[in-house]
N, C-alpha and C positions, 0 to 999 in steps of 0.2 A: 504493500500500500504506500510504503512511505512515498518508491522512485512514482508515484504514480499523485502525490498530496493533491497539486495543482487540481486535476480533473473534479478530486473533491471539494475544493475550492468553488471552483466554478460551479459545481453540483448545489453550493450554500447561495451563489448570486442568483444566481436564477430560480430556485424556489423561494428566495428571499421575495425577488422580482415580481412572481406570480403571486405570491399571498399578499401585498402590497395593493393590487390590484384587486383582489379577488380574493377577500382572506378565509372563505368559506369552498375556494377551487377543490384543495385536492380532499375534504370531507365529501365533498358530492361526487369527485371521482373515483373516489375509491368504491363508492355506493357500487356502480355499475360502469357500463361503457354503452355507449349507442351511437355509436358512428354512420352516416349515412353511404359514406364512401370506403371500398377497399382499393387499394392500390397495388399493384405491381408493379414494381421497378428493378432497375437496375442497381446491384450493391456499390458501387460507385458513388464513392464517399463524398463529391462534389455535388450529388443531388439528393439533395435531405427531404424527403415528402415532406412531409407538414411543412417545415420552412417554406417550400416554394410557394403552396396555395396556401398562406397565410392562415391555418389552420392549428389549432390548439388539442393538446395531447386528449385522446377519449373523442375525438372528432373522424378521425383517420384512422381504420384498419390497412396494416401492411405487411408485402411481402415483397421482398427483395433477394435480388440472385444477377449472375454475371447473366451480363445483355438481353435481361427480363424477358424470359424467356418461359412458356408455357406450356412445359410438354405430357403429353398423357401418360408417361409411367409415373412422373415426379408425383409421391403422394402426398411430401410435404404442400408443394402450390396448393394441389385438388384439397387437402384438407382445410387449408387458408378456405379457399374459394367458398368450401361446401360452409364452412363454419360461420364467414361472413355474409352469406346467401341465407343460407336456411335457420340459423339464430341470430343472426343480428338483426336480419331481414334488409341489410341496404340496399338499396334502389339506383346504384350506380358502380359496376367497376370500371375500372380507369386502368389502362397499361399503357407506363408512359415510359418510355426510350430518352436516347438523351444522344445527340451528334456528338463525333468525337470518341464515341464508345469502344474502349480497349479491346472488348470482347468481339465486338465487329468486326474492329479494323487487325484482331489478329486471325479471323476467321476469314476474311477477305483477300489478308496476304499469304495465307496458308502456311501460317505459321507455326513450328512446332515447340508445342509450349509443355511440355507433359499431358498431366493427368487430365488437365483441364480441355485437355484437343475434341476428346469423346463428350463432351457438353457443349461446345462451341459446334460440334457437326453440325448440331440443326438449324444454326446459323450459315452453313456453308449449305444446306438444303436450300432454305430460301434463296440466297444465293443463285444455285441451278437452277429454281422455280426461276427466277428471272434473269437467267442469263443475258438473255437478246437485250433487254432495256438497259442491262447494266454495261453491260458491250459497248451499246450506241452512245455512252455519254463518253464525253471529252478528256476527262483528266481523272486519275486518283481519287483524286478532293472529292469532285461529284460522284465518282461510284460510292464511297465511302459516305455519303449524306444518303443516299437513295438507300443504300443497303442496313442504314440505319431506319428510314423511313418503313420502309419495306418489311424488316425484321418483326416492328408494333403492328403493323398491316397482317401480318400473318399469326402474331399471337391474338390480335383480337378475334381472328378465325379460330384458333385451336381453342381458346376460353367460350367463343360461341358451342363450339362442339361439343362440348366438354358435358359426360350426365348431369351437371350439377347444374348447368344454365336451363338447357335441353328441356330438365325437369319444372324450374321454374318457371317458364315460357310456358309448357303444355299446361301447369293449373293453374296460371292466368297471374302471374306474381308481376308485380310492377320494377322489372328488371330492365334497365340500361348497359351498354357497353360503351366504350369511350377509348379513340387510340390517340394519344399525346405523344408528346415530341419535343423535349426540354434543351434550348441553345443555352451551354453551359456562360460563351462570351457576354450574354446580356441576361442572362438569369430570365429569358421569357421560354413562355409554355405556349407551344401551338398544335390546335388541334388541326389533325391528319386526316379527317371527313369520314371518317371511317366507324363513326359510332352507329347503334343497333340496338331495336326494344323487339323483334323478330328475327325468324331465318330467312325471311322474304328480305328484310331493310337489309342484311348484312350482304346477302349477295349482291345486292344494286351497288350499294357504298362500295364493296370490295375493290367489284373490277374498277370502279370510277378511281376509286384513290389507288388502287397501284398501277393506273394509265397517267397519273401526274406527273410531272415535271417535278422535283423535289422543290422545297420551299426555299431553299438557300439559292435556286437558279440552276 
């Protein structure tokens, strides 16, 4: 603890910070949580959910993993998902990406990193899913925006898929999907047209947002 004091430190400013404010916050958090949003993100320590959407702890359900990524064996996401879907009951997931993405751009260069190469595959899937588009752009830089865009584009499709939405959709649950896309250079959030309250919405939005032109040009 000691080489680590500071963190504690800062651990006292900031609850100091919040009871200040709100000196009845964390008795009412502690009560329950009821967040209306889950998030998936990328672990990438440059993009802190709550921080971004201004967002206070008990507000935001989250799950984070290298280049937010949503795969059907992962039981940990599906139990995220299933947990924040069918008890928390939120009305919105959000899986947001972020340009710049390690995990991208070493899945893009086919880079051999170890362990981590056999998780970054399904990044290199997308990838082959669009090879032509990513082919036809110009330079490095743009493959690497697109292939980030593209990456949220396709997990909002695997989260559409997924029993746990599937389910909430067929008994009528007022469920949202949402694909973001966080420019770490100016700390903004852009959505990627790619959100879905059906399987009808998500296939129109699909092909429309992965026929764009990435956001950055």
């Amino acid at each position: 603890m000691r080489s680590l004091s500071k963190l504690f430190q800062y651990n006292q400013v900031w609850a100091d910070s919040i009871s200040a404010r709100d000196p009845a916050f964390f008795a009412k958090l502690a009560q329950q949580q009821a967040p209306n949003y889950v998030w998936i993100g990328c672990s990438d320590s440059r993009v802190p959910a709550n921080e971004i959407v201004g967002l206070m702890p008990g507000e935001l359900f989250v799950h984070r993993n290298v280049a937010n990524l949503v795969i059907h064996t992962d039981l940990n996401c599906l139990s995220v998902l299933q947990y924040a879907v069918e008890v928390l009951r939120v009305e919105h997931v959000i899986i947001c990406g972020h340009y710049g993405c390690g995990g991208v751009r070493a899945a893009l260069s086919n880079k051999r990193l170890g362990l981590i190469d056999n998780w970054l595959r399904h990044v290199q899937d997308v990838m082959k899913k669009h090879a032509l588009l990513l082919d036809s752009l110009p330079s490095d830089q743009q493959r690497l925006d697109k292939l980030c865009e593209l990456n949220v584009i396709e997990q909002v499709s695997n989260v559409a898929q997924t029993t746990v939405i599937q389910s909430a959709w067929d008994r009528g649950q007022d469920l949202e999907i949402h694909g973001w896309i966080y420019r770490i250079s100016d700390g903004l959030l852009h959505d990627l047209a790619v959100c879905a309250k059906s399987r009808h919405e998500l296939d129109e939005n699909y092909v429309r947002a992965c026929s764009r032109y990435s956001l950055l040009g």
